[in-house]
Kinemage of the C-alpha trace (Angstrom):
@kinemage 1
@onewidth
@group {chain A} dominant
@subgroup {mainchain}
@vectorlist {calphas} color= white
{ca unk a 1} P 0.000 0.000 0.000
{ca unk a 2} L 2.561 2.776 -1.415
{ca unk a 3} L 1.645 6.512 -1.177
{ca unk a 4} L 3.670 9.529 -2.609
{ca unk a 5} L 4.179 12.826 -1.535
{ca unk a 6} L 6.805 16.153 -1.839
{ca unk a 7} L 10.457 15.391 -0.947
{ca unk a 8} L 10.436 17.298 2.110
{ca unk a 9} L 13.380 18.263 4.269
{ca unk a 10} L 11.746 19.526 7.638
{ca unk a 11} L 8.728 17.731 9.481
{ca unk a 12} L 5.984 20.385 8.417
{ca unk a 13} L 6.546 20.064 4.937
{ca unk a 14} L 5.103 17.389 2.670
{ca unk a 15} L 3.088 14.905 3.013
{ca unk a 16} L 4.306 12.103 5.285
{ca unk a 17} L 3.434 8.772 3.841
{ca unk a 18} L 3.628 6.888 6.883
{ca unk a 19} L 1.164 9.356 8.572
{ca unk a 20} L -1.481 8.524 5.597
{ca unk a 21} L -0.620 4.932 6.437
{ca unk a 22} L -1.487 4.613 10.057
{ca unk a 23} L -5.393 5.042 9.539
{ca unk a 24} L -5.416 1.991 7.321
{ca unk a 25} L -3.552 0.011 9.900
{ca unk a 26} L -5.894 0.986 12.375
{ca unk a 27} L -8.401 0.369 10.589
{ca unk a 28} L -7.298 -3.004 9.276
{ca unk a 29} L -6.598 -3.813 12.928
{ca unk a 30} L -10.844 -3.194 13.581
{ca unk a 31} L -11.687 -5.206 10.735
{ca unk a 32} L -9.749 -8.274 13.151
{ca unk a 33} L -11.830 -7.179 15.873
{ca unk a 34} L -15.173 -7.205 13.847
{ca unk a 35} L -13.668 -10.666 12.024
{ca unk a 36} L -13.288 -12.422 15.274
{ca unk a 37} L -16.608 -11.252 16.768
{ca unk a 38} L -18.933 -11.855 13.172
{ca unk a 39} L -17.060 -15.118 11.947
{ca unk a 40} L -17.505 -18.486 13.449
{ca unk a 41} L -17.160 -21.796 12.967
{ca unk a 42} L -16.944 -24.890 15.768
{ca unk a 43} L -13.236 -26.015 14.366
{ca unk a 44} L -12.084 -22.370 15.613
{ca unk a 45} L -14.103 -21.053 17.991
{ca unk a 46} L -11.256 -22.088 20.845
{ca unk a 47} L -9.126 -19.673 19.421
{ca unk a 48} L -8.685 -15.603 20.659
{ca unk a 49} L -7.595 -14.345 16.969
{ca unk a 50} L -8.931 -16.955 14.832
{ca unk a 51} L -8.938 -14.822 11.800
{ca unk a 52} L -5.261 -12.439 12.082
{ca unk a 53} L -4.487 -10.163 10.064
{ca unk a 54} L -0.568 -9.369 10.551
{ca unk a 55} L 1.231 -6.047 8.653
{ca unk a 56} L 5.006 -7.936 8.496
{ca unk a 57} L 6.727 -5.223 6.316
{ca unk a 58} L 6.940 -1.882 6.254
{ca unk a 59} L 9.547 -0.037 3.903
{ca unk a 60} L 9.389 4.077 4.061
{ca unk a 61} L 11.597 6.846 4.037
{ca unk a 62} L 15.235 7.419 3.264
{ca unk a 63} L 16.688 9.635 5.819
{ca unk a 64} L 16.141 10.094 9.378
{ca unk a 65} L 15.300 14.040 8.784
{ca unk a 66} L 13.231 13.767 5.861
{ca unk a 67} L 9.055 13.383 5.591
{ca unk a 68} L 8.965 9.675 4.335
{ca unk a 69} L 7.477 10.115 0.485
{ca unk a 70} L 6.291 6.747 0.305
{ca unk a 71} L 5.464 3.461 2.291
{ca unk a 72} L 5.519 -0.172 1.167
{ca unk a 73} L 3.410 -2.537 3.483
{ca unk a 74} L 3.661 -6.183 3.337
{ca unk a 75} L 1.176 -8.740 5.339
{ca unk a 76} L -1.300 -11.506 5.152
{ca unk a 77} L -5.138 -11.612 6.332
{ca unk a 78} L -6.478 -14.733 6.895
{ca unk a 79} L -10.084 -16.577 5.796
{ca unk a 80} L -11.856 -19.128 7.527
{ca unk a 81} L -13.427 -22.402 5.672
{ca unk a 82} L -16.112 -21.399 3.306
{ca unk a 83} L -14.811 -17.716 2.570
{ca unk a 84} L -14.686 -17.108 -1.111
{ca unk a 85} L -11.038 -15.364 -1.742
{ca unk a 86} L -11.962 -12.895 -4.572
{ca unk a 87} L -15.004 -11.714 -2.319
{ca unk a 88} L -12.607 -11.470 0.415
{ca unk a 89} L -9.914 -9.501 -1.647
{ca unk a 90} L -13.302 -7.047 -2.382
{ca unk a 91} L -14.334 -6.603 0.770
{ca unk a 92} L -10.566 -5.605 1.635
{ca unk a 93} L -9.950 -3.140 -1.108
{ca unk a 94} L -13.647 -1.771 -0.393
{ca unk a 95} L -12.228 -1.180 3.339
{ca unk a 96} L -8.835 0.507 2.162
{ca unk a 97} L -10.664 2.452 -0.557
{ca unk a 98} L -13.192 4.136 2.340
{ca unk a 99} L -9.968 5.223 4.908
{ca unk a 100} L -8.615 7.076 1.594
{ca unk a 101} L -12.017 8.594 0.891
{ca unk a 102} L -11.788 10.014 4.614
{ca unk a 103} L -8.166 11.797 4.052
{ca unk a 104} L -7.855 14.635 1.647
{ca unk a 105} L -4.899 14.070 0.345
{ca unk a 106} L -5.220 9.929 -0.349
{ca unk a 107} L -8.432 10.722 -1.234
{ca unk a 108} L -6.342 12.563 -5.060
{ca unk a 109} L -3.322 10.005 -4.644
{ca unk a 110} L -5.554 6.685 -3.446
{ca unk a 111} L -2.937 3.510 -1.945
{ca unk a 112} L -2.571 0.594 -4.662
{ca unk a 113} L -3.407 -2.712 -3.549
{ca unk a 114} L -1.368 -5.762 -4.551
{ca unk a 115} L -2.034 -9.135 -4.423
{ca unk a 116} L 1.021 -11.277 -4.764
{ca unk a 117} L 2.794 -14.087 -3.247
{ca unk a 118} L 1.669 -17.380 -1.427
{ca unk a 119} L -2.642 -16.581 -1.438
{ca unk a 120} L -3.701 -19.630 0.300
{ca unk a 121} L -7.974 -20.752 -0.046
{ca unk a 122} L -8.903 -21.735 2.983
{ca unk a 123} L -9.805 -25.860 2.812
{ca unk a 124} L -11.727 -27.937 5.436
{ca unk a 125} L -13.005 -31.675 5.270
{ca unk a 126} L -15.409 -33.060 7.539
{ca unk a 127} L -14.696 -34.668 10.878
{ca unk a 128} L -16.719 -37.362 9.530
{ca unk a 129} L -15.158 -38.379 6.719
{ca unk a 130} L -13.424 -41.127 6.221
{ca unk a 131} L -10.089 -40.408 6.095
{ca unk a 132} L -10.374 -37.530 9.052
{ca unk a 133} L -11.720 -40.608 10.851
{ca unk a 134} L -8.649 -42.945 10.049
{ca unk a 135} L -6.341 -40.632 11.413
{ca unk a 136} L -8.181 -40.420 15.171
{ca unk a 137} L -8.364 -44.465 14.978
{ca unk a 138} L -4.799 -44.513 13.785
{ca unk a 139} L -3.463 -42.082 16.611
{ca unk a 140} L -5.417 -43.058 19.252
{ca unk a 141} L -4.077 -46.557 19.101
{ca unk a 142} L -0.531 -45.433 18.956
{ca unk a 143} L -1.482 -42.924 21.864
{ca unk a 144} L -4.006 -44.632 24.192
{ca unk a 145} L -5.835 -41.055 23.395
{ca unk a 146} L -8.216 -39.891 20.727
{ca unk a 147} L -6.541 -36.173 18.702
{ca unk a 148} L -7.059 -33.276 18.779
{ca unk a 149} L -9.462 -32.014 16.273
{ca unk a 150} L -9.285 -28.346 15.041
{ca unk a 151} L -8.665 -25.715 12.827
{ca unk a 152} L -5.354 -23.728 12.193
{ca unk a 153} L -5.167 -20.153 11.177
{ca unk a 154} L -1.871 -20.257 8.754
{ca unk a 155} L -2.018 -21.245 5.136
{ca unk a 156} L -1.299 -25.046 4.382
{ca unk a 157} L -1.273 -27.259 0.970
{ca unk a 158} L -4.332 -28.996 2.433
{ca unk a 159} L -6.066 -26.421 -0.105
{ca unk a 160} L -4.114 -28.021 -2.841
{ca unk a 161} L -5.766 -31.340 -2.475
{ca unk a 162} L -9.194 -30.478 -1.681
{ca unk a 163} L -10.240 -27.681 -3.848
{ca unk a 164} L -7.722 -28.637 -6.351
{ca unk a 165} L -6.731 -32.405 -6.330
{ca unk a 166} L -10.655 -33.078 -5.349
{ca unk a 167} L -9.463 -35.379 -2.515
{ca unk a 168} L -10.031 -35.199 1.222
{ca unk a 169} L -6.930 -34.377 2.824
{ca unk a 170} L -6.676 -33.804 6.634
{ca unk a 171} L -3.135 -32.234 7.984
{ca unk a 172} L -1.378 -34.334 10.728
{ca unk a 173} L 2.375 -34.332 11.501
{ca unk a 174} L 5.125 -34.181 14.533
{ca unk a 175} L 6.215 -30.963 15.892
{ca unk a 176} L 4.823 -27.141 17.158
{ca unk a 177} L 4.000 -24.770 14.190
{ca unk a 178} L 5.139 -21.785 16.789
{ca unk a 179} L 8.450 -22.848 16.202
{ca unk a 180} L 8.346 -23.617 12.834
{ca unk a 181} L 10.377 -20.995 10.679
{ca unk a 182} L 12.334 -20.303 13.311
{ca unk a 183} L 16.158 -20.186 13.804
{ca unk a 184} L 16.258 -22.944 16.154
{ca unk a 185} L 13.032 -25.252 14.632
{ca unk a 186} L 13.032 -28.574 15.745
{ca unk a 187} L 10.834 -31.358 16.320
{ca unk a 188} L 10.824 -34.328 19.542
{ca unk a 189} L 12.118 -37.159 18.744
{ca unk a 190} L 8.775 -38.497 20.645
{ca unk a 191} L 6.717 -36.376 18.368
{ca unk a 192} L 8.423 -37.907 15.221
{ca unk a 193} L 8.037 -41.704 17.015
{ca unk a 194} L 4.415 -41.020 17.446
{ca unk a 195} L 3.449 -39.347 14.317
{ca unk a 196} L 5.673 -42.116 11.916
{ca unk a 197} L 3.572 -45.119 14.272
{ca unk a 198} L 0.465 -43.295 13.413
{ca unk a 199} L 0.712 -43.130 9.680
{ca unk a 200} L 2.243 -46.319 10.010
{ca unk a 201} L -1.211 -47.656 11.154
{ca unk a 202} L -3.344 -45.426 9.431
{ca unk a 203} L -1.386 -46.556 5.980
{ca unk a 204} L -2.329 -50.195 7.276
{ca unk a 205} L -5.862 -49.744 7.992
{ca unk a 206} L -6.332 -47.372 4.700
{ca unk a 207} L -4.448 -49.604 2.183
{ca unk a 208} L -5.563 -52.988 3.595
């Protein structure tokens, strides 16, 4: 979301283009708030930001005593199961389009809206279906317990198979997504144990 202004050399002058940029972060962070509260369903219900939206870039300016003439904002917004993307992308672009409308001076130099990178459709299958129900059978005799069944609010290629490949897919694996990424990612050895004895028995039971 890039805005322009005058090169300016003193803080009154110019527009700065991180100023213009803070109402549409605000206002993307109410549009969480509203998300959370108006969009349900039982798989994440359990969680406090089911839905985040997350601004992980932002590029502007180009000396420390100069009005920043223009801002580059990077970040994701997520979808839960059943959201159609390209009537999510409108909804956001209607939202960014109003905070301009309120400010004079976005309101004759609007922010541009990219779409780019990893877009992930959100995918769900049923906790009834077969295979979702292979996988509890399959881990709860390795682990004397039944899973864990719920949703996850990152992108996956579970999408991939389902709305794609046409094919239930359910995601199951060893390890803690919160340190996935991460400098120091790793995985239990138990984890790894348990999760190769799982698909070990769900391959049996599945295959024949």
């Amino acid at each position: 979301m890039p805005g322009k202004s005058a090169h300016a050399a003193v803080r009154d002058e110019g527009v700065s283009a991180l100023d213009a940029f803070l109402p549409i972060y605000q206002e993307l962070q109410a549009f969480e708030r509203i998300r959370n509260v108006t969009c349900n369903h039982p798989l994440y219900d359990h969680m406090a930001n089911k839905i985040p939206i997350n601004i992980g870039v932002v590029r502007t300016g180009v000396w420390a005593s100069t009005v920043p003439e223009a801002l580059v904002a990077e970040g994701r917004i997520g979808l839960l199961p059943g959201e159609d993307v390209a009537t999510f992308r409108a909804d956001v672009e209607r939202l960014i389009a109003a905070v301009a409308q309120r400010d004079p001076w976005l309101r004759v130099h609007p922010p541009r809206l990219e779409w780019f990178g990893g877009q992930f459709a959100p995918a769900e299958t049923p906790i009834d279906a077969p295979i979702s129900q292979a996988v509890s059978r399959a881990h709860t005799l390795v682990t004397g317990t039944p899973p864990a069944i719920e949703g996850v609010p990152y992108g996956a290629d579970m999408r991939l198979f389902t709305l794609i490949g046409q094919m239930p897919c359910v995601m199951y694996g060893a390890g803690d997504v919160t340190v996935a990424h991460h400098a120091d990612e790793h995985i239990a050895i138990t984890d790894m144990l348990t999760a190769a004895k799982t698909i070990a028995c769900l391959v049996a039971e599945w295959c024949g």
